[in-house]
N, C-alpha and C positions, 0 to 999 in steps of 0.2 A: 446380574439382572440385565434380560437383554432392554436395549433401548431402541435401535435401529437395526435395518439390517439395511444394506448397500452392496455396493461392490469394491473392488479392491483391484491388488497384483501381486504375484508371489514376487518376494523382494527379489529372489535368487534368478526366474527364468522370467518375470515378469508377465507370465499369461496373467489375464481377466479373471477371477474369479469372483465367485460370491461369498461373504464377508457378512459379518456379525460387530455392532457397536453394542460394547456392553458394559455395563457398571460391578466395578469390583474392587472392594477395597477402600473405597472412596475416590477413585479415581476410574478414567475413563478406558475402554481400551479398543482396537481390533483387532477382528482375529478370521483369518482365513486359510482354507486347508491344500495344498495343489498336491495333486494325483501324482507327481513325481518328487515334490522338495517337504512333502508333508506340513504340519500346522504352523503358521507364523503369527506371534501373539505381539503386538507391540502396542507402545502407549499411544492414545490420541489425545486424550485432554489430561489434565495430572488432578482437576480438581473438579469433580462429580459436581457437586452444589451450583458453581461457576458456570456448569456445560449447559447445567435445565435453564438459569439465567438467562443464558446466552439464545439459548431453544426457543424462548420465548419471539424474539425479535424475527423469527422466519418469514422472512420475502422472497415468494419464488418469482422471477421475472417472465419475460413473453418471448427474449433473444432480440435477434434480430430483424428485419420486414426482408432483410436481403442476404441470407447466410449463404458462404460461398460454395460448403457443400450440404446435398440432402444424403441422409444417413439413417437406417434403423439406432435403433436403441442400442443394438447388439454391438456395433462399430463404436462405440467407443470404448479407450479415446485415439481408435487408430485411423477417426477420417477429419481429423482436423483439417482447416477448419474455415472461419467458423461455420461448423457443423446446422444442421436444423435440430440435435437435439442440445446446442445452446440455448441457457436460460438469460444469459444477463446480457446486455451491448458492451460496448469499450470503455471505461472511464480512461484508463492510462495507456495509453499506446506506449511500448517500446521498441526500438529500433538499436540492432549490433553495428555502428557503426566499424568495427574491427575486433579480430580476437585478438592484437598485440597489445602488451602492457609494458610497463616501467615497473612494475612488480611481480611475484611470486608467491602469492598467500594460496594457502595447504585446501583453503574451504571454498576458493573462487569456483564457481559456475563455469568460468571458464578460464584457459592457458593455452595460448599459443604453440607453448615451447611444447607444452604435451601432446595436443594435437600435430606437431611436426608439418606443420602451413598456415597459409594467413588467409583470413578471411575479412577482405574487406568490400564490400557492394561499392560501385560507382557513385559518384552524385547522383547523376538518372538512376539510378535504380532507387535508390534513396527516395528521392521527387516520386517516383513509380510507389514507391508502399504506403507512403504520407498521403498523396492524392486517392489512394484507396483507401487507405482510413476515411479518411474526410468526406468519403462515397459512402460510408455505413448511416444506413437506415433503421429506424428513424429519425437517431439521433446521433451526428458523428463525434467521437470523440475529442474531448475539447483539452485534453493534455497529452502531451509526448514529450518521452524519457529518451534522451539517447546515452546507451550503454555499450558495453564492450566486452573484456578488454576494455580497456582506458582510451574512450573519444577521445582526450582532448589530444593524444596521439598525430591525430588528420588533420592536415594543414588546411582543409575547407572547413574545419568544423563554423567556425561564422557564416560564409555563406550558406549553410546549411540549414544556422540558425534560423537566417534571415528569409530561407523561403519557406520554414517549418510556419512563423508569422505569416508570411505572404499567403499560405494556405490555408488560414484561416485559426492553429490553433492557439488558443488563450494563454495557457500555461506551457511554457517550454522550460525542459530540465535538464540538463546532465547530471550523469553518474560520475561520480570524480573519486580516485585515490589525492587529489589535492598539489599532486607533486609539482607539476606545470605551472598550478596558478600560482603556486607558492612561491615560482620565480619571479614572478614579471607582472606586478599590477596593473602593467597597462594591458595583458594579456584578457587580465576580470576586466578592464573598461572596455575592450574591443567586443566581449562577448555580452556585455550588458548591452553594449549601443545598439549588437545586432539585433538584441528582443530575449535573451534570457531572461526567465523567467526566474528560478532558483537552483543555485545547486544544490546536488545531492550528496553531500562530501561523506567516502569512507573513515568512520572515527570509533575505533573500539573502544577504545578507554582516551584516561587522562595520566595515566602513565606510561615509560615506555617500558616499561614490562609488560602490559597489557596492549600499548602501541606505540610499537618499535618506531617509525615515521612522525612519533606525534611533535616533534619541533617541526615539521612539515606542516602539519593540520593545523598547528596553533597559526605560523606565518599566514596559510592558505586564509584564514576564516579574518586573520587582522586585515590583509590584503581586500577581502570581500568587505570588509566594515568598511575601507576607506572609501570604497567605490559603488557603495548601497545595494550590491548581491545580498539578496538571498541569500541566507543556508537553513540545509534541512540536513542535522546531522545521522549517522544512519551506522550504529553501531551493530555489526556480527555476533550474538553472545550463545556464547558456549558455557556450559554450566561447569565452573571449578579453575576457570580462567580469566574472564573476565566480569562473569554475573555478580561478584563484589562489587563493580564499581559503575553501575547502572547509575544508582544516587547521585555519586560525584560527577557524572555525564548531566546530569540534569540541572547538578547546580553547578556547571558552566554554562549550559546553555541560557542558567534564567540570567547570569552574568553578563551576558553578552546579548545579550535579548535585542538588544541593537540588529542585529545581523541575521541570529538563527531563528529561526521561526518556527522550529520546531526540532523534534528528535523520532525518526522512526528505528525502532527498534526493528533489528529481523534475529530469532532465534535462528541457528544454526541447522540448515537441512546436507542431509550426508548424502550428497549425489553422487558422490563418489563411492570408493572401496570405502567399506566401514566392517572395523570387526562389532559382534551384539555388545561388547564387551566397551568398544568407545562410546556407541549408542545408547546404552545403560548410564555411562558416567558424564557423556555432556551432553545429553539431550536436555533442552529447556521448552517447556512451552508457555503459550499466553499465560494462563494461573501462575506458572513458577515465577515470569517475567514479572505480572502485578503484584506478588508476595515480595520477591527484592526489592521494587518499587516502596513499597509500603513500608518494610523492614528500613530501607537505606534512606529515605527523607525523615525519617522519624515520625511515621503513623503523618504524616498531611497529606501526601495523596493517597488516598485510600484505594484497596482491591477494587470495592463495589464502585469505586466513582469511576472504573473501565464500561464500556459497550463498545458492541457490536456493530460495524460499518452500517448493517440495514438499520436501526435506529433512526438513522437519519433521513427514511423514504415518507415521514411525515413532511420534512421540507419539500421533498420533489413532489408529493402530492396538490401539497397548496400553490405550488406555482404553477404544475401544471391547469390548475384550475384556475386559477386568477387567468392567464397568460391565452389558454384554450388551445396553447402548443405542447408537443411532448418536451420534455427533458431528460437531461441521463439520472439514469435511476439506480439506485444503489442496491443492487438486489445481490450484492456478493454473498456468499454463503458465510450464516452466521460465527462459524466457527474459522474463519479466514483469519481473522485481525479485530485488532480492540481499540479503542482510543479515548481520549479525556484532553481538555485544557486546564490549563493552568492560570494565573493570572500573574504576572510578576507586579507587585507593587511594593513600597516605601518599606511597608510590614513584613514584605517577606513574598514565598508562593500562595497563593491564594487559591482555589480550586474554582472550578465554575460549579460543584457539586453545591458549595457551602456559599456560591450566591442566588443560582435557584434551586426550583425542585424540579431539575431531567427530568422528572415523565410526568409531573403534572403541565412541562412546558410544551411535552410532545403532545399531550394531551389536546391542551389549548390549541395547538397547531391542527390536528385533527378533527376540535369543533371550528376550525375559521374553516376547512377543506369543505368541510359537510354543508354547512351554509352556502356558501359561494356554488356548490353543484345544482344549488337551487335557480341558478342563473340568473340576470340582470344587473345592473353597474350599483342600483340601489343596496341589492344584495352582500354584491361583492364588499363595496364601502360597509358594509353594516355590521359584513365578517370580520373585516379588517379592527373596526372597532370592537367589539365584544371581543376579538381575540387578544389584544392588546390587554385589555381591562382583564382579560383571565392569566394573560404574561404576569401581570403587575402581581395578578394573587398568588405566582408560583414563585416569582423574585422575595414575593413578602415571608413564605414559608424558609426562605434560603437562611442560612444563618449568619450571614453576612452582612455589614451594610451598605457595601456596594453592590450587591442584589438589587436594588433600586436604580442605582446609575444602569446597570446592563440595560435591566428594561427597558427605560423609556430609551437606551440608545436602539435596541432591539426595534422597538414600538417605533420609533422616527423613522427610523429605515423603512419599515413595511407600509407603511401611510404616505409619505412621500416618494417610495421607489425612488430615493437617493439612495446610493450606497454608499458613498465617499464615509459615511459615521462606522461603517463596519469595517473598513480599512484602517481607520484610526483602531479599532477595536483588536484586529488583526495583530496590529504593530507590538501593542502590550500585552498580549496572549502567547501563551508557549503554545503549540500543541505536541502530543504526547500520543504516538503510535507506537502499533506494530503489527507486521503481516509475518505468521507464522505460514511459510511454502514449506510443501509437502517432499518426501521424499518417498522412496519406494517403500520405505516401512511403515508408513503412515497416510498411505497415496487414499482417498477416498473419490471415486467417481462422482459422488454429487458434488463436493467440491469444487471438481473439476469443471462441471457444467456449468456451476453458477462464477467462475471466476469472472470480473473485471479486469483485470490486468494484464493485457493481449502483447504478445511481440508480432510484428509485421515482416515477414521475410520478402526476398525477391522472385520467389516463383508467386506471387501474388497470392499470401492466404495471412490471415489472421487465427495465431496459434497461443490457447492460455498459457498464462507462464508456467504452471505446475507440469502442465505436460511438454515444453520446450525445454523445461532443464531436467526433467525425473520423467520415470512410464519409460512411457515409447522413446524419449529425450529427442524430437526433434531438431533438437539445436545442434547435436553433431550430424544426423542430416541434412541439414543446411548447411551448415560450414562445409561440409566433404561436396556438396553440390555445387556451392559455389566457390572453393578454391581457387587461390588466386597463383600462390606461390608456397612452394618449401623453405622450412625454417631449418637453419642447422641446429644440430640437436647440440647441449653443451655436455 
């Protein structure tokens, strides 16, 4: 049954085609034909029911006020960027501070030693992609990731940090293999003092069969607990290798909940050489990901208690309206990423499913938005309460009885625009992602347009991430452009 129709790319030679989303089997697929490599049929979603779910949550966004190129339709996705047929702005800026590492993993994005040169930007040029970030209109992006290759590699990575703050952004991250901080605790206190924000540490499992470095990870994350880092653990999962041990990733995390602050999952995309044959057997998507989830906690976090990133453009709504400025909007394409909290308490994980009711809460948020458009402070104060009082009724249906506590911590926050009670709230909540990035066998152009998740190169452009690592791969145009130096081959 067809569902959609889009565009695509023949995996083989990569032209543009037009492309068919269709339902079959109970699972989701595309499929497109090229005039020289013939029909390419691969999976996109694995769980048909989960995908209309998901469909429901559709937020197309408006882009940018100041996209750096203007492009027909037809140009994409080869006039990145960002293009004028961008839908969404930047929630996550990321930035390759180098393609060297202290590792060799088979699924990396990127490798120095294969590319045969190093790719590292300046400070200034650095300062040059951030300060253009921070130029995006309307709304400039209020987090930056620096990745690699392994940052913490660069002996400036502090002061780096420290002028990514000076420019203004909220949240500042690295991407970590962990191995550096692993050394040297006072390494995590010099990079907190500069303004890190959290790290992003590489953590597949909790074995080393599943992760070879994991007496590294564990050091790494005790190291961060001693010195109040952040972490956001961020495991690779490949179906038949480490998709067993999702659950026991999770009940470390609630263990440690001191420190990790969450876990984002990234299913495995084949940017590289892939036969259909390894693609068939470790491909995972978002459904397969929530089914191990559910299967490996023993039914408490449930499939359905996932959604979909735009879910959450009922919050930017209401602020934008309270506030009467714009905000970043979360208008990722629905089929991007999923996510849920947890609650870690005394009893155990707790869901926020079973303290309220998600969409009668969205709901509630939706009639304080509608009110408040009506204008005046009387108004807005009158939204505020009547939406509280409808919180309380969506906490009450929760099955939990701390359903109750959320709320009114929820309710205090929105009535006195203190925040300091959601930070407390932050501290004892897991959260529980994942961004499924596309590859050439599953590449969809809308996708594409609605991504959030920008890397910032040095000839000054703002490029999605699906099309920086897969498509067109600008990231090996960039790196070959701005080479620095040859690596000997081993």
């Amino acid at each position: 049954m067809l569902l959609k129709k889009t565009r695509s790319l023949c995996p083989i030679c990569r032209n543009v085609l037009d492309a068919e989303i269709f339902e079959e089997d109970g699972k989701v697929w595309i499929r497109r034909t090229c005039p020289e490599h013939g029909e390419a049929k691969n999976l996109y979603w694995s769980d048909a029911e989960m995908y209309r779910r998901f469909e429901t949550f559709e937020r197309i966004g408006t882009g940018v006020a100041n996209p750096q190129q203007d492009a027909t339709a037809a140009a994409c996705p080869t006039a990145c960027g960002l293009c004028s047929n961008h839908r969404s702005g930047t929630l996550l800026a990321n930035i390759d501070l180098t393609n060297r590492c202290n590792l060799n993993c088979s699924f990396c994005f990127a490798n120095a030693r294969a590319c045969g040169f190093v790719y590292e930007p300046s400070f200034d040029q650095i300062v040059e992609m951030m300060t253009m970030l921070r130029n995006e209109k309307p709304v400039p992006p209020p987090a930056v990731q620096f990745s690699g290759g392994e940052p913490t590699m660069r002996d400036d990575l502090v002061e780096i940090i420290k002028k990514a703050k000076e420019l203004g952004f909220s949240q500042v991250q690295v991407a970590t293999n962990g191995i550096k901080i692993a050394k040297d605790p006072q390494y995590v206190q010099n990079l907190k003092d500069a303004g890190l924000s959290t790290i992003y540490l590489h953590f597949d499992g909790v074995t080393e069969e599943t992760n070879p470095i994991l007496r590294t990870s564990l050091k790494a994350v005790e190291y961060c607990e001693k010195t109040g880092m952040g972490v956001v653990l961020v495991p690779t999962v490949i179906n038949g290798q480490n998709d067993h041990e999702v659950g026991a990733i999770l009940k470390y995390a609630a263990e440690h909940i001191k420190v990790v602050r969450g876990v984002n999952f990234q299913p495995v995309a084949f940017t590289g050489a892939a036969s259909e044959e390894n693609i068939k057997q470790e491909r995972v998507t978002i459904p397969d990901l929530a089914d191990r989830i559910e299967e490996q906690t023993g039914g408490i976090i449930k499939k359905d208690y996932f959604y979909p990133v735009p879910c959450v453009m009922p919050i930017s709504d209401l602020v934008e309206a309270y506030t009467g400025k714009p905000v970043v909007r979360f208008t990722t394409h629905q089929h991007c990423g999923a996510a849920t909290y947890v609650f870690v308490t005394e009893e155990g994980l707790v869901p926020i499913n079973e303290m309220v009711d998600v969409d009668g809460f969205f709901d509630a948020i939706g009639k304080m938005t509608d009110t408040m458009k009506n204008g005046g402070t009387i108004n807005k104060y009158r939204a505020l309460l009547e939406g509280v009082k409808d919180m309380g009724l969506s906490a009450a249906k929760g099955e939990h009885a701390n359903g109750s506590q959320f709320y009114k911590l929820l309710g205090k926050t929105l009535i006195s625009q203190n925040f300091d009670a959601l930070r407390d709230f932050h501290w004892n909540a897991l959260f529980i992602g994942t961004m499924h990035f596309m590859d050439n066998y599953n590449y969809d152009l809308s996708r594409v347009q609605r991504c959030c998740i920008h890397y910032a190169t040095p000839d000054g452009r703002i490029i999605p991430f699906c099309t920086y690592n897969s498509g067109p791969v600008y990231r090996e145009q960039v790196w070959k452009k701005f080479a620095r130096d040859r690596v000997q081959k081993e």
